[in-house]
N, C-alpha and C positions, 0 to 999 in steps of 0.2 A: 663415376664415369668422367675421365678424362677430356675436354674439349680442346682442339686443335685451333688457335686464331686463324683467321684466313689475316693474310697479307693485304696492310691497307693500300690504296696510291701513294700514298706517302713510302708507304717499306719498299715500294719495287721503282723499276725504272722507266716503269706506263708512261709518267710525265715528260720526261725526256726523249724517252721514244715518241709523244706526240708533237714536242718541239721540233723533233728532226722531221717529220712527214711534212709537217707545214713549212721547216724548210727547205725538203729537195722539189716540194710542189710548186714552193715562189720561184726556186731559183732556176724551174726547166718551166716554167709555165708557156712557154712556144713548141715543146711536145707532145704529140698524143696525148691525151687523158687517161691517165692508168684509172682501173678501178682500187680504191688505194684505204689501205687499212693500218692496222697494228697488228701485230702477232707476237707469242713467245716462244721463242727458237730452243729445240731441245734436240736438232740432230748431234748423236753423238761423235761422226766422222768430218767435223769441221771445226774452226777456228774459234767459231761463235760460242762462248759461254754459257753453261747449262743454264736454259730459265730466260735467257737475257731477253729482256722485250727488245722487239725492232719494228721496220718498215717491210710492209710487202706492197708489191706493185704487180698487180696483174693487169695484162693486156690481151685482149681476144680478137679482134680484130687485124688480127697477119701480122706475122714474123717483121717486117717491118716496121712496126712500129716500140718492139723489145727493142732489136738492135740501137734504135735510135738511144732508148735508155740505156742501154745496156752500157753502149759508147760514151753519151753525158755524165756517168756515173761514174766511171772508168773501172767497170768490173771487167775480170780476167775473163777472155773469151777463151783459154785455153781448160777453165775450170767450168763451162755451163755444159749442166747434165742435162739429158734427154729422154725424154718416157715415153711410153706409147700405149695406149689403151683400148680397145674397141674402134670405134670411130676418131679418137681424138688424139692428138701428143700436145708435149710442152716441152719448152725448155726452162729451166729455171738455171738463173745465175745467182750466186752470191757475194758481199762482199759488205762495205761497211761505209755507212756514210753522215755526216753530224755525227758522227760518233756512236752512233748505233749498229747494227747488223741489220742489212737490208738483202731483201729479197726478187728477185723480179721474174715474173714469170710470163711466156708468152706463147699462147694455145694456137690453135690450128686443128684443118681436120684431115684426117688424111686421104690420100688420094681415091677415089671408087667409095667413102663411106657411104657416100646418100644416092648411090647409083641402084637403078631398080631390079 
């Protein structure tokens, strides 16, 4: 039986994807508090490199508080998708920042969801 290595932190770009969190975080620290992660980006319909680790930034607390990143980050507003789910949507922008591919996404619910 053949065994497949898993990829150490060392083989991938986890590390540098976590340099760059800690640095869009120093350098907006006067914006909302994103709930703020690492992820690896495998959409096939974008710019972002298959696998490439990056920064996600999720915001739940109202559409203005995305915009604010959205704007500090200088992501294309003419590129952010919109979903809509049950009770919920989001928009999710992308774009790239310290040199990673970062994500930002910002939820909402929508109008009549919690209506009786």
């Amino acid at each position: 039986m053949t065994t497949i290595a898993e990829p150490t932190i060392a083989d991938s770009t986890q590390v540098t994807a976590a340099g760059a969190l800690l640095a869009v975080l120093s350098a907006h620290a006067d914006l909302p508090a994103p709930d703020a992660g690492l992820r690896q980006f495998f959409e096939p319909d974008t710019e972002i490199p298959w696998g490439a680790w990056g920064v996600r930034l999720s915001l739940h607390r109202g559409l203005g508080a995305f915009e604010q990143w959205r704007e500090a980050l200088d992501l294309d507003p003419s590129a952010i998708d919109s979903v809509e789910c049950g009770t919920t949507g989001w928009l999710t922008a992308h774009g790239t920042s310290h040199g990673v591919p970062i994500e930002v996404n910002g939820f909402y619910s929508l109008p009549g969801a919690f209506a009786a």
